[in-house]
Phi, psi and omega in degrees: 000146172288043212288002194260304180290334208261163192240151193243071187301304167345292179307325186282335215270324167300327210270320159291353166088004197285179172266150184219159171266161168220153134263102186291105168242143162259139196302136206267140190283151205295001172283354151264158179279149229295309180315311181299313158323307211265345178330308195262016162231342142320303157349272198311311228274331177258012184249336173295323208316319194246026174274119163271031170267313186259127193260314162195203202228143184227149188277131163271175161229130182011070166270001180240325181200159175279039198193030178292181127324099182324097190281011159283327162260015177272314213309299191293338162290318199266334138340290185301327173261351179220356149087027181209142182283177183270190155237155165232116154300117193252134184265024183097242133066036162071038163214142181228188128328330134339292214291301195327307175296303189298008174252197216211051173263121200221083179238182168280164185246148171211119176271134164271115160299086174316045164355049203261113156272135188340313198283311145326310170299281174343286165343279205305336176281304200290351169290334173070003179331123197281144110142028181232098209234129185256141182247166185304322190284290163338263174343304151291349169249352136307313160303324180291297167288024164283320165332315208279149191306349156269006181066033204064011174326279162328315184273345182280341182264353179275340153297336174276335159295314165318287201309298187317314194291341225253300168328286178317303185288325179290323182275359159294308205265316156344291203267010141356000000 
């Protein structure tokens, strides 16, 4: 990445506490070829440059397939076209922080979190969202605390205390 010209607005807009925009692209899955793929998010990517509204665009990871395009080399293009790092959404899937550096990607890490409540779950099955899987089991012990005089309330913030718990150790052990 041209990482010498380029501004990390994200970094800046955290390190000041500011509110920041992001614009979500997903990354285009690998049966076309990575130029042709990546065309309409360079596009976006040169229409931000000179927007001070938008702080960056942030890359999924195979959100469409397990066989999208690597949005860490979607990522080092769009630098070069809006002169701002991206954010990349890592969905797991055998990547890390690690993988980041050692390609010369260098942002803060943020995880995205799941609030999940019986009703959220509900949502979420019916959306069918590809790579977001409510499982039967799941689903049924949702249904179960939906019972409870909090409506699940209680158990969605103690899985979301897992998951926090669960990032920090990974990425604690990751950037190693």
């Amino acid at each position: 990445m041209s990482g010498a010209s380029s501004r990390n607005r994200v970094r800046e807009a955290l390190a000041s506490g500011r509110f920041l925009i992001s614009v979500e692209c997903a990354s285009p899955t690998a049966g076309a070829p990575f130029e042709a793929a990546i065309r309409p998010i360079l596009g976006l990517a040169r229409a931000i440059r000179n927007d001070p509204r938008i702080d960056a665009l942030a890359l999924t990871d195979r959100t469409r397939s397990d066989h999208d395009h690597d949005p860490i080399a979607i990522g080092h293009r769009v630098v070069d076209a809006c002169g701002r790092a991206p954010i990349v959404h890592l969905a797991g899937k055998d990547r890390g922080p690690a993988d980041l550096s050692e390609r010369g990607y260098h942002t803060p890490l943020v995880a995205g979190l799941l609030f999940l409540t019986p009703s959220n779950g509900r949502r979420i099955r019916q959306a069918d969202l590809p790579g977001v899987i409510i499982t039967d089991d799941l689903a049924q012990k949702l249904d179960e605390e939906a019972r409870a005089p909090d409506g699940g309330q209680a158990a969605a913030y103690r899985r979301l205390a897992f998951q926090i718990v669960g990032v920090r150790q990974w990425a604690t052990r990751a950037c190693r």
